[in-house]
N, C-alpha and C positions, 0 to 999 in steps of 0.2 A: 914775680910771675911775668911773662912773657905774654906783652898785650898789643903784637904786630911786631910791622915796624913805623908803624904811623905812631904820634906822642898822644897819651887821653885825648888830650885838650883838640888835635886833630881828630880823632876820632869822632869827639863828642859836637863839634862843629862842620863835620861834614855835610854836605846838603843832603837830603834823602826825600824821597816822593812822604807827604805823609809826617806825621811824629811818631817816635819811639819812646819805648819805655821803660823806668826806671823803676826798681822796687827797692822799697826805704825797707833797712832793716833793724829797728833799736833795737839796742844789747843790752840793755836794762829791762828786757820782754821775756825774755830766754835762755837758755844755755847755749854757749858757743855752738854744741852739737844741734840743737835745734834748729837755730839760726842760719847752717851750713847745710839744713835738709831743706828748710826753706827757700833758700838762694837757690838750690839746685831744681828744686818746682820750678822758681820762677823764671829762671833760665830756660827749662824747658818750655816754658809757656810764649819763652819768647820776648821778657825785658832783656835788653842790649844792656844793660850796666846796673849794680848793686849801688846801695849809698848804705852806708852803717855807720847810724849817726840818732840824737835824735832830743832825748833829754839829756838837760844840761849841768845832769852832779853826776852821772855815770863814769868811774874811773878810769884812766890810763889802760889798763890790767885787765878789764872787763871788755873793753874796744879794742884791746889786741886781740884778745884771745877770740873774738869773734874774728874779726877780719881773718885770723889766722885757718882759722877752723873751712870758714869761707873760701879759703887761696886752695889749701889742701884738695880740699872736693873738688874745686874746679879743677885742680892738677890730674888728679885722679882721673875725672871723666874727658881731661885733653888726651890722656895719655890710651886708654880705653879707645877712644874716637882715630887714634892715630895709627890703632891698629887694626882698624879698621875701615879702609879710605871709600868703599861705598856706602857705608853707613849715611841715612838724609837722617842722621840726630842732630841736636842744637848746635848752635855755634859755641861755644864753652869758653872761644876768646875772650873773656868778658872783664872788664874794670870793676875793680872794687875799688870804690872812694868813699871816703869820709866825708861825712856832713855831722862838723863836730858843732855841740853845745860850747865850746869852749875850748882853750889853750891845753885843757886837762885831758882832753880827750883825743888821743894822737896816736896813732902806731906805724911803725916801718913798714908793716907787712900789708900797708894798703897799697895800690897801683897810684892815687892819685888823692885830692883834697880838695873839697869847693871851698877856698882862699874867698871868704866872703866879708864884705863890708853890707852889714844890716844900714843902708842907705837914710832909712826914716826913723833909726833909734834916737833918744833924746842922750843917751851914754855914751861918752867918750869911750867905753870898755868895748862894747859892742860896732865903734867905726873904727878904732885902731889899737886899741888897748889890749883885746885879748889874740891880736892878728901879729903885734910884736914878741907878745909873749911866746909864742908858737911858734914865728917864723926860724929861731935859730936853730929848735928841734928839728924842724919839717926840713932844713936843710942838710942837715946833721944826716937822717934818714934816708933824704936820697926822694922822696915823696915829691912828686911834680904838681906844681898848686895848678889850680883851675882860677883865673881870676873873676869874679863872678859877683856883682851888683845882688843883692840881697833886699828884695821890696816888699815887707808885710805889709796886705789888704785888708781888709775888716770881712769877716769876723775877726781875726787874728789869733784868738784861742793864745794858750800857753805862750807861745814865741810871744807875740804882742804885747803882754803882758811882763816877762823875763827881761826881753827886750825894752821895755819902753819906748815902742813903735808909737808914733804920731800914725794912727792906722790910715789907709789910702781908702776912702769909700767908693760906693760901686759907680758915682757920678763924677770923682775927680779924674775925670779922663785924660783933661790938661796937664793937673799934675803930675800922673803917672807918665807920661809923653817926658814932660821935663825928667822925673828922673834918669826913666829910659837913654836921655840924652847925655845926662851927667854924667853916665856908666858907661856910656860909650867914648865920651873925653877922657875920662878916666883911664880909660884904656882897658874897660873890661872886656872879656869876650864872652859873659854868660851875664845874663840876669834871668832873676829866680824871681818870679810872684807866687806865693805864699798866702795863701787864707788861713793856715796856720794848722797843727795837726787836731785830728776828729771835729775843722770844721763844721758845724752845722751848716754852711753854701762856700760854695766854689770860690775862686776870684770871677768877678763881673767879667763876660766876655767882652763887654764894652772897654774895660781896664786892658784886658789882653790885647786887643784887636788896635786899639792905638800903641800901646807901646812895643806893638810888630812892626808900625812901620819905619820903624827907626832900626836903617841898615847897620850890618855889621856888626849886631848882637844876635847872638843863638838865647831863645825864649826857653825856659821852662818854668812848669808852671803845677803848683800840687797846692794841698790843703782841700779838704770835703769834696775831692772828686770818688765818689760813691760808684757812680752806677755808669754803663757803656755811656748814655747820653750826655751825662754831665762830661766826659772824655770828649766824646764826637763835638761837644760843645767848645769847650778849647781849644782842640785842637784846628775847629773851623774858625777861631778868632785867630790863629797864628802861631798855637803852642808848636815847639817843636820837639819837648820832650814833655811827658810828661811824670810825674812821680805819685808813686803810692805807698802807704804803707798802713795808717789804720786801719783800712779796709778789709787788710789781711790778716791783722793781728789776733782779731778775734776767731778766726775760723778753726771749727772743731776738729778738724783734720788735714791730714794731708790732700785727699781728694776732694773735699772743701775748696782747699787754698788753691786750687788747679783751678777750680770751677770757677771761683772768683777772678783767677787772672786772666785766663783765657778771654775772659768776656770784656775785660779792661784793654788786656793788651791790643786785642782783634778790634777795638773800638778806636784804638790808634789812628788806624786806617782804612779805616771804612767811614 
């Protein structure tokens, strides 16, 4: 798919007034077709970029066929949009990246991949292990990695656990600073704070708000961002993107799921 001529990783590092945002889509929630009405909500509501990704036994075969499903609809409503040049519909340029559980979980048909080292895992699999195993696919593919710093907070939920995250609490302010700094020697351009998914609370805004101020990293930041405040919350410590996905997973409908994001997204920037 055709995502500018700017690369993701430009894209997604751009400055912008405000954060934007992201809608997580696991594929172990849905059928491809589903997943690809959902993306198109949420596009329309106004997330700048898809992630399909989520739990980490979901196969190969199951994460293509979504991402694929996803490429398609967006193609569809570029090509619609394009013939129609007064049309004020969404922007439909949109990246579909992977935010995989694992090596297993890969396909060509994404735009891009968050290339992540889970920074605070106690597993050698989770800081380089499952990132070799991938890398000669994702090259093979043609898929352009995002490099990206990976920081579970407490709660942590699932990841933290999976993971075995030494979790960051809401008072290690320090610490989180120093990661932040790692990730930037590192030579990352993203780092992800994470409370983990269906959080029961955010990451600490006090966590966020220090490791904003270490230049030269684009912040995102998800897990138990529930409600517009918990967003305006973030995003006032520094987020620059934000991500969502249980929020939506439950919603009885498609008009539901509209209702949900609008008030996430709008929360962006306000």
């Amino acid at each position: 798919m055709n995502v500018g001529e700017l690369t993701v990783l430009e894209k997604v590092c751009r400055p912008t007034k405000g954060a934007r945002h992201i809608t997580l889509i696991d594929p172990a929630k849905q059928t491809p077709e589903v997943a690809a009405q959902r993306a198109m909500v949420a596009v329309e509501c106004g997330s700048a970029m898809i992630f399909v990704g989520g739990s980490t036994d979901t196969p190969d075969k199951v994460v293509h066929a979504t991402c694929s499903a996803i490429q398609e609809a967006l193609e569809l409503r570029m090509f619609a949009a394009s013939q129609n040049p007064t049309s004020e519909e969404a922007d439909w340029d949109i990246p579909v990246v992977l935010f995989p559980g694992g090596a297993h979980a890969l396909s060509p048909a994404a735009d891009a991949i968050t290339f992540m080292m889970l920074m605070n895992s106690t597993k050698r699999a989770f800081l380089v292990g499952e990132q070799v195993r991938g890398a000669p696919y994702l090259e093979q593919f043609g898929v352009e990695a995002l490099p990206t710093g990976y920081v579970v907070c407490a709660p942590g939920g699932r990841v933290g656990e999976v993971g075995a995250a030494e979790l960051i609490q809401s008072t290690d302010v320090e610490k989180v600073h120093a990661y932040a700094l790692c990730a930037k020697m590192f030579g990352f351009s993203l780092l992800y704070l994470e409370a983990g998914s269906g959080a029961d609370a955010p990451v600490h805004p006090d966590l966020i708000a220090k490791a904003a101020t270490v230049d030269g990293l684009t912040l995102l930041v998800g897990g138990g961002l529930r409600t517009a405040a918990d967003v305006r919350q973030a995003v006032g410590a520094g987020a620059k993107w934000i991500v969502t996905g249980t929020i939506t997973e439950d919603a009885s409908s498609m008009d539901e799921l509209r209702e949900r994001l609008l008030r996430l997204v709008n929360a962006c920037s306000n």
